[in-house]
Backbone atoms as SQL, in Angstrom:
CREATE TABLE atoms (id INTEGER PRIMARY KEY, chain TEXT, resi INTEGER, resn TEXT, atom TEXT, x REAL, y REAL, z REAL);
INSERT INTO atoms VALUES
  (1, 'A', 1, 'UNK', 'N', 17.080, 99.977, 143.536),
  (2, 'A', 1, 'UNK', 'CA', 16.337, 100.698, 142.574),
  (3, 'A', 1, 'UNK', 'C', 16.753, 100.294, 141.180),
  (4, 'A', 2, 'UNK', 'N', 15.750, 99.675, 140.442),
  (5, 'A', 2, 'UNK', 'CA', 16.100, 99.498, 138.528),
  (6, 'A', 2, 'UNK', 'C', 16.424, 100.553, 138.320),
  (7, 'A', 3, 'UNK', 'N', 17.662, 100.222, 137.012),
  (8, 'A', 3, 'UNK', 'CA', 18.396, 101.177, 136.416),
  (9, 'A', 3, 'UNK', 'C', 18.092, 101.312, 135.369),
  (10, 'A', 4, 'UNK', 'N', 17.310, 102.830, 134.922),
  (11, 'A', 4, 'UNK', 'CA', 16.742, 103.172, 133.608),
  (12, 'A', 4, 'UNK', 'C', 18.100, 103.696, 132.869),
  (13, 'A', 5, 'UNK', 'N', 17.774, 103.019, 131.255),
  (14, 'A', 5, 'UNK', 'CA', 18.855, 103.662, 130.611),
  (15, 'A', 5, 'UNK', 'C', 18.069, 104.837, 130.010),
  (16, 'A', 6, 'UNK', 'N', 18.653, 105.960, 129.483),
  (17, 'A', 6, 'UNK', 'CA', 18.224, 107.152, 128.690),
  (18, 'A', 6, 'UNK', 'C', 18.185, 106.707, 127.480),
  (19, 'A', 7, 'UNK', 'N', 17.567, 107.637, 126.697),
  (20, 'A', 7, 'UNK', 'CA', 17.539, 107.161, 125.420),
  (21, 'A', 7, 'UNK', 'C', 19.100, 107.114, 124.495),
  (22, 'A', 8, 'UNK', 'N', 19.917, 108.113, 125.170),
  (23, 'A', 8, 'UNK', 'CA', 21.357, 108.231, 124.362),
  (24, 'A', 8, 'UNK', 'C', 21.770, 106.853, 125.151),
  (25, 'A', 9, 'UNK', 'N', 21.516, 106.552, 126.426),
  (26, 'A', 9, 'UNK', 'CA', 22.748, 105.270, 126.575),
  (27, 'A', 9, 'UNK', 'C', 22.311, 103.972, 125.571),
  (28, 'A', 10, 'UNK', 'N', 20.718, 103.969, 125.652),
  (29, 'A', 10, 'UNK', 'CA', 20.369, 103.231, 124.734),
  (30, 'A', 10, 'UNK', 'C', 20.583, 103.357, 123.136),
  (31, 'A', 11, 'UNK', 'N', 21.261, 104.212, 122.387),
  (32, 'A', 11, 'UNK', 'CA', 21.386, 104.266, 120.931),
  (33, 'A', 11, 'UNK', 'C', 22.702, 104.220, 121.516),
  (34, 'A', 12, 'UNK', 'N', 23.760, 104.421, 122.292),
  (35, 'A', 12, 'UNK', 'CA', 25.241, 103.759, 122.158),
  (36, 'A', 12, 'UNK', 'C', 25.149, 102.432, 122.339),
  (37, 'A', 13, 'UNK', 'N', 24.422, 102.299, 123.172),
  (38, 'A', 13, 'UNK', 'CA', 24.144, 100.762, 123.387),
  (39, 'A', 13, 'UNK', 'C', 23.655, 99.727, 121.984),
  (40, 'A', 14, 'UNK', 'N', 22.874, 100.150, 121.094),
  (41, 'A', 14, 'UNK', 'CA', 22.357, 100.056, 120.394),
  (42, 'A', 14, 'UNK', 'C', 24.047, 99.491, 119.277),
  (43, 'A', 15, 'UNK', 'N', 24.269, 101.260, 118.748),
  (44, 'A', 15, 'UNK', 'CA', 25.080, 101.578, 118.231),
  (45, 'A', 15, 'UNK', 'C', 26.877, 100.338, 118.653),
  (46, 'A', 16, 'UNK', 'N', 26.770, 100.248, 119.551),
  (47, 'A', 16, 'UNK', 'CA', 27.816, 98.905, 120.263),
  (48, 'A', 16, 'UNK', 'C', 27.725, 97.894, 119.682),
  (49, 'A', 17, 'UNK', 'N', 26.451, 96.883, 120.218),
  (50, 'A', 17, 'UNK', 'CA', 26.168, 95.855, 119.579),
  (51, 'A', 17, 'UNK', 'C', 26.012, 95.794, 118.312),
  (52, 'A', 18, 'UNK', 'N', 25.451, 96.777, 117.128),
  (53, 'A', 18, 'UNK', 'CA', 25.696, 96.802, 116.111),
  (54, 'A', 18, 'UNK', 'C', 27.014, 96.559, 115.298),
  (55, 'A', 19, 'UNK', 'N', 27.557, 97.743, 116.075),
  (56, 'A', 19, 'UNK', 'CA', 29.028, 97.003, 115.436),
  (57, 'A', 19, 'UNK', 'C', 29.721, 95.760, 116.195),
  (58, 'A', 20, 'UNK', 'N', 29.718, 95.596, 116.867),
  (59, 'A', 20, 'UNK', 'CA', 29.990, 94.362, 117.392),
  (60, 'A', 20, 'UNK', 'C', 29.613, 92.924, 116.625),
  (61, 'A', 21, 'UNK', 'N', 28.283, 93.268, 116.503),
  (62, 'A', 21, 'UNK', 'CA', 27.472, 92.620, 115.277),
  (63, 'A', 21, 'UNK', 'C', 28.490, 92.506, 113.682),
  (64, 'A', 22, 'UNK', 'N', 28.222, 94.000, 113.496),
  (65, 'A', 22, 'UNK', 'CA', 29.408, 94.064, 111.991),
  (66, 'A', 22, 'UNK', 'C', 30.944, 93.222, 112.386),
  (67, 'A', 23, 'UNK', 'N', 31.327, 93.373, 112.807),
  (68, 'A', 23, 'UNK', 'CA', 32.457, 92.660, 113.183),
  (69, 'A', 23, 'UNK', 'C', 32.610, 91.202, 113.019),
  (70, 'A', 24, 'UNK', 'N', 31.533, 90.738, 113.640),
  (71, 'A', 24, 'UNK', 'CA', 31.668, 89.589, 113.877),
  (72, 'A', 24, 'UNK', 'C', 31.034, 88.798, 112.933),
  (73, 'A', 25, 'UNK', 'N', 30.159, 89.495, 112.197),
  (74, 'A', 25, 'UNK', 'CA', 29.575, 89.260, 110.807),
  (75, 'A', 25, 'UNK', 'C', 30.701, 89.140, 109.690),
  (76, 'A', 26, 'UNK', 'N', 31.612, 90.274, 109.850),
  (77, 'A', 26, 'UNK', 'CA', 33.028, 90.106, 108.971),
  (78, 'A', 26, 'UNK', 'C', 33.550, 89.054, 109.295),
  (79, 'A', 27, 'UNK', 'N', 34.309, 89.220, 110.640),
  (80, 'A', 27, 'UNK', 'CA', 35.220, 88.005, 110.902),
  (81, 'A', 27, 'UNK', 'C', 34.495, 86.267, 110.440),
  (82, 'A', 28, 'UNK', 'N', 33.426, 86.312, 110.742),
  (83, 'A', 28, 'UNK', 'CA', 32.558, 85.132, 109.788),
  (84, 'A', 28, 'UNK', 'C', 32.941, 84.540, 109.029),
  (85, 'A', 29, 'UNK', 'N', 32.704, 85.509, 107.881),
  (86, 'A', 29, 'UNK', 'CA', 32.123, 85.859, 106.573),
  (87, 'A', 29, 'UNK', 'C', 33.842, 85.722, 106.249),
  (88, 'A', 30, 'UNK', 'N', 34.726, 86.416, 106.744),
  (89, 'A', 30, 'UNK', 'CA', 36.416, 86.219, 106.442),
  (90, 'A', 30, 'UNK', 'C', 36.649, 84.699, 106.211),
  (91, 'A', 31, 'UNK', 'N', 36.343, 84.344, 107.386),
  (92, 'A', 31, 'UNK', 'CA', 36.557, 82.784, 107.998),
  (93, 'A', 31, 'UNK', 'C', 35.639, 81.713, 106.838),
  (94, 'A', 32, 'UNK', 'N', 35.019, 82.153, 106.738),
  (95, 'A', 32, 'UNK', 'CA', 33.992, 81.522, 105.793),
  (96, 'A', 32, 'UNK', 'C', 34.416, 81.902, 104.011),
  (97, 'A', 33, 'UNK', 'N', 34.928, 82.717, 104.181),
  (98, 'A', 33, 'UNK', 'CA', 35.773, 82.926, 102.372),
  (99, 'A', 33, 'UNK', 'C', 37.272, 81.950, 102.583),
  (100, 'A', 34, 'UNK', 'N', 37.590, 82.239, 103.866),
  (101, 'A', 34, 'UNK', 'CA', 38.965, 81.769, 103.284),
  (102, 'A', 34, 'UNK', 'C', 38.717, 80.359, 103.829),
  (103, 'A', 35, 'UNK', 'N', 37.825, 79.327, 104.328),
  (104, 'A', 35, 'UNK', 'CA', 37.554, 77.833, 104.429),
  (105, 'A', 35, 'UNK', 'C', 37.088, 77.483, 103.113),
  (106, 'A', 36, 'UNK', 'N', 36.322, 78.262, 102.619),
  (107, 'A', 36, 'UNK', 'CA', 36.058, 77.751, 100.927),
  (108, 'A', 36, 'UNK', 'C', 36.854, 77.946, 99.554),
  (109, 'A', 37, 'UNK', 'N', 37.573, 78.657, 99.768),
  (110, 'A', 37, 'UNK', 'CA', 38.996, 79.088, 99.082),
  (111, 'A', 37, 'UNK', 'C', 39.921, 77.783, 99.884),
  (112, 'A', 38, 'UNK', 'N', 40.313, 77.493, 100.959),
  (113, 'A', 38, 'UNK', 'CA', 41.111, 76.381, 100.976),
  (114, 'A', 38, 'UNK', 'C', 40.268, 75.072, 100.750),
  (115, 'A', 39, 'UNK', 'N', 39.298, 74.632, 100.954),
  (116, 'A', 39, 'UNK', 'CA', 38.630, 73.878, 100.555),
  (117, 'A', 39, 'UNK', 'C', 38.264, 73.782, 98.482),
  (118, 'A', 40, 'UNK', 'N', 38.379, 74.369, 97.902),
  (119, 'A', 40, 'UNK', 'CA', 38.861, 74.777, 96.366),
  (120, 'A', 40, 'UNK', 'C', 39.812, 74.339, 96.164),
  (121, 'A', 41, 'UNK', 'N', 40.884, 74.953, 96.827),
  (122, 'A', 41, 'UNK', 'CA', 42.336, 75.009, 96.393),
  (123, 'A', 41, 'UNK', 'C', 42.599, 73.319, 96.545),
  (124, 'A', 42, 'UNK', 'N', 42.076, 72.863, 97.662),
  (125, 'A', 42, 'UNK', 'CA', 42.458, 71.492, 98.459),
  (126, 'A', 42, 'UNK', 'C', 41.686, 70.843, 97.019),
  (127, 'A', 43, 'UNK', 'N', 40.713, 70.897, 96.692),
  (128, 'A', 43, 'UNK', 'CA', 39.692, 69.992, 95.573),
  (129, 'A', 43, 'UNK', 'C', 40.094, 69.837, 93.886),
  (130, 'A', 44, 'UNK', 'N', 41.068, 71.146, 93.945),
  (131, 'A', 44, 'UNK', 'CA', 41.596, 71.623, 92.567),
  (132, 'A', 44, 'UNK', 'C', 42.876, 70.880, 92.496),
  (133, 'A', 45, 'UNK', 'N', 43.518, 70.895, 93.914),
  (134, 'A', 45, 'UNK', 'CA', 44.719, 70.146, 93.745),
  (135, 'A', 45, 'UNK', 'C', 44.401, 68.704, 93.434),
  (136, 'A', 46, 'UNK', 'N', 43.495, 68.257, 94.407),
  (137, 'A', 46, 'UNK', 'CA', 43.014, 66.811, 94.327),
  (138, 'A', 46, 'UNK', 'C', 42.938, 66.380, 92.921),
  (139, 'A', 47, 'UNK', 'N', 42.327, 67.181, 92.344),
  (140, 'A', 47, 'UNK', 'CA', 41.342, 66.625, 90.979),
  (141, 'A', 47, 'UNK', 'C', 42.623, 66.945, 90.177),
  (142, 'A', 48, 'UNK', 'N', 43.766, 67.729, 90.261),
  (143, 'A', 48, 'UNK', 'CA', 44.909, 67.847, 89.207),
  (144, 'A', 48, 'UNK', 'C', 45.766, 66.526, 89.582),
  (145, 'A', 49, 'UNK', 'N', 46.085, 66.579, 90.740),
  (146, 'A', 49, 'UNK', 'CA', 46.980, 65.197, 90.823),
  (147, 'A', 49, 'UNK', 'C', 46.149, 63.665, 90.482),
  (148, 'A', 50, 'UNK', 'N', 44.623, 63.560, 90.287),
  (149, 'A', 50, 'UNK', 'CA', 43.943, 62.593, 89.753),
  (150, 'A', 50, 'UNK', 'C', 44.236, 62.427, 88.363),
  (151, 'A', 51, 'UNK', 'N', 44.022, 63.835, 87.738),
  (152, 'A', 51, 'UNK', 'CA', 43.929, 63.604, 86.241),
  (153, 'A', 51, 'UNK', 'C', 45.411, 63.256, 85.663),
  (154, 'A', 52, 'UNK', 'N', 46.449, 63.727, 86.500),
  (155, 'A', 52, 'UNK', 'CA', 47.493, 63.475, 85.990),
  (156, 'A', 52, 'UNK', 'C', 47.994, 62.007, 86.270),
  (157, 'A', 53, 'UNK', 'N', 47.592, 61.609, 87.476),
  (158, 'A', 53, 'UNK', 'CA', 47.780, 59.808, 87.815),
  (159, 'A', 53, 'UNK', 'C', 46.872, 59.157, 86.799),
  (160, 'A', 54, 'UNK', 'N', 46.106, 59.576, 85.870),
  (161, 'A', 54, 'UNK', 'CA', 44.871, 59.179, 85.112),
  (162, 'A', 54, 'UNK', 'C', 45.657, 59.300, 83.608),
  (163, 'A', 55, 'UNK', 'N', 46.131, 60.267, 83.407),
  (164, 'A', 55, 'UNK', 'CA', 46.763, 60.460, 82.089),
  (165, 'A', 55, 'UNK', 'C', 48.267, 59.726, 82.205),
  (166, 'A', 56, 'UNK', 'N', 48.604, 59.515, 82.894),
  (167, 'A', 56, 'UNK', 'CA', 49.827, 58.697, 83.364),
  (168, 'A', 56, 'UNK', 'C', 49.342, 57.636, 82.996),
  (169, 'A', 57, 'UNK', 'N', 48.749, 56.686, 83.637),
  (170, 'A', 57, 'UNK', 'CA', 47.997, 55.552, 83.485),
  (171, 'A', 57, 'UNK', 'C', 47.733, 55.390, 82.350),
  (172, 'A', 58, 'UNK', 'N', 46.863, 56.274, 81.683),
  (173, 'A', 58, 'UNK', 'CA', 46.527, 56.354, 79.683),
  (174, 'A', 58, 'UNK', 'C', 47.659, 56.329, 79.053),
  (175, 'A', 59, 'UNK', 'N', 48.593, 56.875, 79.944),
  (176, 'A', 59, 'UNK', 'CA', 49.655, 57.027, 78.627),
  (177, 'A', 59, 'UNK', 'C', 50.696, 55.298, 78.740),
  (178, 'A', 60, 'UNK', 'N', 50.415, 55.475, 79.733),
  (179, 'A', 60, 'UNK', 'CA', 51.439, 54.199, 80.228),
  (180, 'A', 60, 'UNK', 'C', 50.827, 52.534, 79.179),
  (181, 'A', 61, 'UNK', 'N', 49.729, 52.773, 79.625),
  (182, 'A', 61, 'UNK', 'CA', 48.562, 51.553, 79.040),
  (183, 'A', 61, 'UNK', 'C', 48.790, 51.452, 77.016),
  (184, 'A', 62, 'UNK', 'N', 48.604, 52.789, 76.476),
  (185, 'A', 62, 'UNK', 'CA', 48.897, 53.188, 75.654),
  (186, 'A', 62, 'UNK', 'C', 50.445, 53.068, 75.137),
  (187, 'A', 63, 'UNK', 'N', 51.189, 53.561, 75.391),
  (188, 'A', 63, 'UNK', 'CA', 52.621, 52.826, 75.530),
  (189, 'A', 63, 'UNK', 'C', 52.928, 51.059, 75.575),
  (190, 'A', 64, 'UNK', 'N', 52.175, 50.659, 76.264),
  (191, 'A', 64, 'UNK', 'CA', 52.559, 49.678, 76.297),
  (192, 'A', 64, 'UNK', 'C', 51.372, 48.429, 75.178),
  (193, 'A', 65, 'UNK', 'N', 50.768, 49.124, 75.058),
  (194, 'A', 65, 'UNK', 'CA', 49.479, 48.320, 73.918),
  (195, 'A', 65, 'UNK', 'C', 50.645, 48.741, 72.732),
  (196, 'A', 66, 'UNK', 'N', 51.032, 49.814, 72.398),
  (197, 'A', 66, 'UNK', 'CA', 51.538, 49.878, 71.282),
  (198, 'A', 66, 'UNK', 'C', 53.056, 49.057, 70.753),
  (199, 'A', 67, 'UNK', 'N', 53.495, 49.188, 72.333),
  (200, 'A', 67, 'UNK', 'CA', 54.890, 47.713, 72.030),
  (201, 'A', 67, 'UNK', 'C', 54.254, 46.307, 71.893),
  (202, 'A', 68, 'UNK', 'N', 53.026, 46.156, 72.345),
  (203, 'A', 68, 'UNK', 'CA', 52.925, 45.018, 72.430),
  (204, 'A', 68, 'UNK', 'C', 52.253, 44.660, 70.799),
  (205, 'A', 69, 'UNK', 'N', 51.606, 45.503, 70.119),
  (206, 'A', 69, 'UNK', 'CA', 51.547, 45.448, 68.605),
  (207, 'A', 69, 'UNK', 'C', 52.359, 45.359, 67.804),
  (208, 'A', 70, 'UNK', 'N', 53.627, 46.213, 68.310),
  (209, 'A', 70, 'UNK', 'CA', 55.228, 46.101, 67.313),
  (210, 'A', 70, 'UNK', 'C', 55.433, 44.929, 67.329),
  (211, 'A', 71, 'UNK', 'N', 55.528, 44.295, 68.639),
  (212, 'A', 71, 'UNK', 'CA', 55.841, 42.656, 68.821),
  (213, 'A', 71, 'UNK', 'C', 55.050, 41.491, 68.195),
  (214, 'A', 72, 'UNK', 'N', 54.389, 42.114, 68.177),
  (215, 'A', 72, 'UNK', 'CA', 53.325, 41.213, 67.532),
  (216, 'A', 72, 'UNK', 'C', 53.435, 41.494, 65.743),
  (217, 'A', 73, 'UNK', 'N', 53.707, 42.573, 65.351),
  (218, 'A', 73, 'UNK', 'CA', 53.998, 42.679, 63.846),
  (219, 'A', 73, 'UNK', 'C', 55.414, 42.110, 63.534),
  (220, 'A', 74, 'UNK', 'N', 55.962, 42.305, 64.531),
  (221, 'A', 74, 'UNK', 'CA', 57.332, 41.586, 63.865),
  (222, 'A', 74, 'UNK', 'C', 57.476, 40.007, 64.359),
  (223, 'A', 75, 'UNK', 'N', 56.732, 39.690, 65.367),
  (224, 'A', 75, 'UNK', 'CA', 56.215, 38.115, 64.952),
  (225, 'A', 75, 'UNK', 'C', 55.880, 37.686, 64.121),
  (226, 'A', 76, 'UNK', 'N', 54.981, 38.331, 63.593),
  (227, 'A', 76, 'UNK', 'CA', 54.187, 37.727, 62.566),
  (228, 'A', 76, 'UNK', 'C', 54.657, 38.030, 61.427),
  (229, 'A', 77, 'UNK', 'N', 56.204, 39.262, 61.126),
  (230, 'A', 77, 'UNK', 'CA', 56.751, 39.128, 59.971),
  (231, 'A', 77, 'UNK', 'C', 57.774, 37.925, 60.061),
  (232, 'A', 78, 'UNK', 'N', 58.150, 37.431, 61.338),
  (233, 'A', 78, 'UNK', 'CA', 59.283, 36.221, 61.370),
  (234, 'A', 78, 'UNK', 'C', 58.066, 34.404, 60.808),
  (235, 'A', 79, 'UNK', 'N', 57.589, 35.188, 61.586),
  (236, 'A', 79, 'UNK', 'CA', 56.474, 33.713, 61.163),
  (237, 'A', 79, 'UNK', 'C', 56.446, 33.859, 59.619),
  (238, 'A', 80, 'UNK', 'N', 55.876, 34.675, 58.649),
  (239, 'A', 80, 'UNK', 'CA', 56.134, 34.872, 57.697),
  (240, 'A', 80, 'UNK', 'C', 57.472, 34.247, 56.833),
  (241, 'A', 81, 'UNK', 'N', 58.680, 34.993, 57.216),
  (242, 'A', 81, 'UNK', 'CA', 59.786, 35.195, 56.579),
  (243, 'A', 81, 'UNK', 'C', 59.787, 33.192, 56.956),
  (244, 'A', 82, 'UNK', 'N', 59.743, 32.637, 58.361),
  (245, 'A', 82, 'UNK', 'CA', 59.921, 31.256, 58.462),
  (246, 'A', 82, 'UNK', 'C', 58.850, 30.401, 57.492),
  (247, 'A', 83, 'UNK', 'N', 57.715, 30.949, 57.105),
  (248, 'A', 83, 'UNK', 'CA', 57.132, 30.158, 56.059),
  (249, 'A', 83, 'UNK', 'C', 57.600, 30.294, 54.840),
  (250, 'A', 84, 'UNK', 'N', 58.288, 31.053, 54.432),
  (251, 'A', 84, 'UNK', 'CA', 58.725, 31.371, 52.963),
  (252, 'A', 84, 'UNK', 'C', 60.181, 30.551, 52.774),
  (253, 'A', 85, 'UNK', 'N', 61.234, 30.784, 54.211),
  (254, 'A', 85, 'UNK', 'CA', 61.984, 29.495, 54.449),
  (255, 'A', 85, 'UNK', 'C', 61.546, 28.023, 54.063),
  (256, 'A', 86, 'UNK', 'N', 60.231, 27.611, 54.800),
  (257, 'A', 86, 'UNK', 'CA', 59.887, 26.378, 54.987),
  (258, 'A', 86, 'UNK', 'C', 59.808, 26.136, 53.633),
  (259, 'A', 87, 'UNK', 'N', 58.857, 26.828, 53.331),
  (260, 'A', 87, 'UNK', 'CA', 58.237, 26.896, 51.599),
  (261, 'A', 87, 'UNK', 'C', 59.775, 26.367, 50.519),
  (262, 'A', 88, 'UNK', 'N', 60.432, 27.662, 50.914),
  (263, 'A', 88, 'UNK', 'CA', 61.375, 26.977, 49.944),
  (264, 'A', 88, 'UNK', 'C', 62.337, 25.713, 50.190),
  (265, 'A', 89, 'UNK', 'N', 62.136, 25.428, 51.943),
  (266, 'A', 89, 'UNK', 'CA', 63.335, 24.092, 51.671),
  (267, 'A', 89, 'UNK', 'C', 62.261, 23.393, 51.188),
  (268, 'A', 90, 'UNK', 'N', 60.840, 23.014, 51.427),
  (269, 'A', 90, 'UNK', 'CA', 60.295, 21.768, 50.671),
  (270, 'A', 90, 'UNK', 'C', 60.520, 21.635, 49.281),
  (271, 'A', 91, 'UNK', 'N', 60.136, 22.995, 48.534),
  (272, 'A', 91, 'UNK', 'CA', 60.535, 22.736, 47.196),
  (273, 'A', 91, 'UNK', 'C', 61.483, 22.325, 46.928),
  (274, 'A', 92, 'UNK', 'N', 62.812, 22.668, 47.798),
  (275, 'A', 92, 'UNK', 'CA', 64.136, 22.334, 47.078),
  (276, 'A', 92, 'UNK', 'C', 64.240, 20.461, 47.632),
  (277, 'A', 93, 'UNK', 'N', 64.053, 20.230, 48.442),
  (278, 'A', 93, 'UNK', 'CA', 63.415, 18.599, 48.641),
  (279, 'A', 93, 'UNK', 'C', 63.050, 18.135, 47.856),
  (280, 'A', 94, 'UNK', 'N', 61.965, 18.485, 47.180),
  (281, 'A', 94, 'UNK', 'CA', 60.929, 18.018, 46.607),
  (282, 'A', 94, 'UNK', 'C', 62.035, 17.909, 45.130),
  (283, 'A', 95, 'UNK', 'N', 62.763, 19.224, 44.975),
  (284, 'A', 95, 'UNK', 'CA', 63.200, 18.746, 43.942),
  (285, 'A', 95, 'UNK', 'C', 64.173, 17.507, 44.024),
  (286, 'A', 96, 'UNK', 'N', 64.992, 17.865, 45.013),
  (287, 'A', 96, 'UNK', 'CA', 66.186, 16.692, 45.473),
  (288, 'A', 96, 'UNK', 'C', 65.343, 15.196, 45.213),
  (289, 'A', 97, 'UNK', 'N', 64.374, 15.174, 45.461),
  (290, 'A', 97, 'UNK', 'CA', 63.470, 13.905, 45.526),
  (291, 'A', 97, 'UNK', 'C', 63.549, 13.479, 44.126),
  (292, 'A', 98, 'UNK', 'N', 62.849, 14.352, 43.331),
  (293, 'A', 98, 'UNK', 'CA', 62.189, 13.715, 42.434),
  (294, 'A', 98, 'UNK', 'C', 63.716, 13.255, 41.663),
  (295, 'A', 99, 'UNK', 'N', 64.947, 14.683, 41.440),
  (296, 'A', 99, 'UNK', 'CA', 66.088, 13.816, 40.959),
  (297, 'A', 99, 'UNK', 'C', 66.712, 12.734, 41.190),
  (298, 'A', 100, 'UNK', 'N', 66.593, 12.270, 42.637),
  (299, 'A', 100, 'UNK', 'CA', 67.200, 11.005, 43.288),
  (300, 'A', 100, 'UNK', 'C', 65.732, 9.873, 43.103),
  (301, 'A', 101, 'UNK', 'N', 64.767, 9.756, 42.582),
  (302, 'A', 101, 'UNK', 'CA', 63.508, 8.920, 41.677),
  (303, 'A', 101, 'UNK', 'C', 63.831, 9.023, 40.477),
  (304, 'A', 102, 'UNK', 'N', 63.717, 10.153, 39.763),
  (305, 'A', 102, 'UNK', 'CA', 64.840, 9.634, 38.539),
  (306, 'A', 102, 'UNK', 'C', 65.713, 9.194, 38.237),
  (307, 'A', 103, 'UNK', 'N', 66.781, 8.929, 39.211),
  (308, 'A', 103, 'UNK', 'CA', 68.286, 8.599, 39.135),
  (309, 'A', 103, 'UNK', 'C', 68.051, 6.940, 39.414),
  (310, 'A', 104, 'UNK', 'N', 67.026, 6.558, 40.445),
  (311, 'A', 104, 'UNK', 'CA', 66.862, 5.300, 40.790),
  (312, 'A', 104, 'UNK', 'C', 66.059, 4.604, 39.210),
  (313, 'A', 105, 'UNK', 'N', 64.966, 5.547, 38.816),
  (314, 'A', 105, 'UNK', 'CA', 64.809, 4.827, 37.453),
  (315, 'A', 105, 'UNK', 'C', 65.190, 4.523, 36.581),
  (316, 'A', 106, 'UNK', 'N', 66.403, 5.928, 36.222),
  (317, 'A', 106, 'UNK', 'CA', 67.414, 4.752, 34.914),
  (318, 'A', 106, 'UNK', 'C', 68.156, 3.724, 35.681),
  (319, 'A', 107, 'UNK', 'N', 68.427, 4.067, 37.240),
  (320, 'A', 107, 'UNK', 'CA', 69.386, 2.894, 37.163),
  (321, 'A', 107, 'UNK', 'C', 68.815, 1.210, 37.321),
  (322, 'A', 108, 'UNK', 'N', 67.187, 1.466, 37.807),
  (323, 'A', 108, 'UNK', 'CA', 66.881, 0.371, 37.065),
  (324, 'A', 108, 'UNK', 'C', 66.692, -0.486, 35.933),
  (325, 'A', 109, 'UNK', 'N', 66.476, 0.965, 34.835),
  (326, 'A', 109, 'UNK', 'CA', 66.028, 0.508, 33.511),
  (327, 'A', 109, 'UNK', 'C', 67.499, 0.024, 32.990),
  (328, 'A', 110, 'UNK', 'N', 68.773, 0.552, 33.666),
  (329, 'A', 110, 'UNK', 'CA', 69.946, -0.066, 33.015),
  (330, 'A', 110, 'UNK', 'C', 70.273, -1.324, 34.278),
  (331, 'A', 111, 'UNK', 'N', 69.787, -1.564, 35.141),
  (332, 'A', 111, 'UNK', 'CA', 69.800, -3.147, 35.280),
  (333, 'A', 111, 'UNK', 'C', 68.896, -4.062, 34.847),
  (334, 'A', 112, 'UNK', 'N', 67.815, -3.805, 34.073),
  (335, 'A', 112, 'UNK', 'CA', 67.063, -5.019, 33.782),
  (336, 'A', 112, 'UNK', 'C', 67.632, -4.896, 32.319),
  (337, 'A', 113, 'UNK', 'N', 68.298, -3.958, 31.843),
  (338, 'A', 113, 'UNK', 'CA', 69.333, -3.966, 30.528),
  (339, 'A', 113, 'UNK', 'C', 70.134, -4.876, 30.417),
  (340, 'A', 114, 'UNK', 'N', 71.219, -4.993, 31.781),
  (341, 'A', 114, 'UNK', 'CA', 71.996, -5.741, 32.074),
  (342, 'A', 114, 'UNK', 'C', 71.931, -7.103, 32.576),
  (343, 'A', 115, 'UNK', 'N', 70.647, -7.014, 33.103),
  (344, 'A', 115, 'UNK', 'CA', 70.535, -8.561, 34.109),
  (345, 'A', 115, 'UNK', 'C', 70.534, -9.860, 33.147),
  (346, 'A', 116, 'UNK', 'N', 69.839, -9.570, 31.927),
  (347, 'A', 116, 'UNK', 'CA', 70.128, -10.633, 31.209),
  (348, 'A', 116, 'UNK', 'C', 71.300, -11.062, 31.376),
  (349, 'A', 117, 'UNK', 'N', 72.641, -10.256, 30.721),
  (350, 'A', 117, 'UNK', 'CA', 73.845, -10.451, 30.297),
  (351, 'A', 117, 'UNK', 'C', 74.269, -11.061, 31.820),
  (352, 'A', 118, 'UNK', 'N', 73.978, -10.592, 32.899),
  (353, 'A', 118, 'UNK', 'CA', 74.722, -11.334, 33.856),
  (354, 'A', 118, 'UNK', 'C', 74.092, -12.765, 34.534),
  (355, 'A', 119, 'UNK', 'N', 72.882, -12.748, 34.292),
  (356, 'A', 119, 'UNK', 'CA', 72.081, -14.492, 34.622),
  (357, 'A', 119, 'UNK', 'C', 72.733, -15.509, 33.482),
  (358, 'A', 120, 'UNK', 'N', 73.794, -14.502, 32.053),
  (359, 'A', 120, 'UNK', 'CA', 74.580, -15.900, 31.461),
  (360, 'A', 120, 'UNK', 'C', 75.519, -15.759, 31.878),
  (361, 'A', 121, 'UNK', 'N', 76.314, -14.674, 32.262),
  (362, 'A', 121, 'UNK', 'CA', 77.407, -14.922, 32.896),
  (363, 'A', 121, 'UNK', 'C', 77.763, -15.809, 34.136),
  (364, 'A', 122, 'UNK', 'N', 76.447, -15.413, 35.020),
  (365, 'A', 122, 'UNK', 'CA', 76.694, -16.420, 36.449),
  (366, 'A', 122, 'UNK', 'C', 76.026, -17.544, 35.751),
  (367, 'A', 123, 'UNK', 'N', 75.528, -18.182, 34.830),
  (368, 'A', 123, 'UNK', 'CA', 75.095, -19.776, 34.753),
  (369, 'A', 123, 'UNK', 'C', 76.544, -19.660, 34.152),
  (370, 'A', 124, 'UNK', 'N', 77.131, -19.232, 32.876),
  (371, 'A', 124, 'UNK', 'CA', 78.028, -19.991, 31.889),
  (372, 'A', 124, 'UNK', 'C', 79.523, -20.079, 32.867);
């Protein structure tokens, strides 16, 4: 013989699955807050340890562009300071020169002074 429910077994019945329903709608809905909360947390961490391997990197790059400009300014003050060297030994050459061209010109102008006197000495 089918078994009729009454109308009260049917509103506990009812009333059961409902909450059963609520329940499991929570436990969900729990499960489902706290997978997107660790899934956050997991994305927030991600993206902090990026930006900081990123600003590391900037800073590092940065750091090192800026030694490599010091080096380069104080090259280019030695290059400098070595042209102002160069500069001045030529001049002082240049002077050494021209005194040792002068020195050779009187001492020619006082041998063709002299050469007479000695073409009679070596004939006489």
């Amino acid at each position: 013989m089918p078994m009729l429910f009454l109308p009260a077994d049917t509103s506990k019945m009812m009333q059961s699955k409902k909450k059963r329903l609520d329940f499991l709608t929570k436990n969900y809905m729990k499960g489902s807050q706290q997978k997107l909360e660790q899934l956050w947390n997991n994305q927030y961490s991600q993206r902090h340890k990026l930006t900081e391997q990123y600003s590391q990197q900037v800073s590092s790059a940065r750091q090192q562009w800026e030694t490599e400009a010091q080096r380069a300014e104080d090259q280019e003050e030695q290059l400098n300071n070595m042209k102002r060297q160069q500069q001045k030994i030529f001049q002082q050459l240049k002077v050494a020169h021209k005194q040792k061209l002068k020195t050779v010109k009187e001492l020619y102008k006082q041998y063709i002074k002299v050469r007479p006197d000695l073409t009679g000495w070596l004939a006489g």
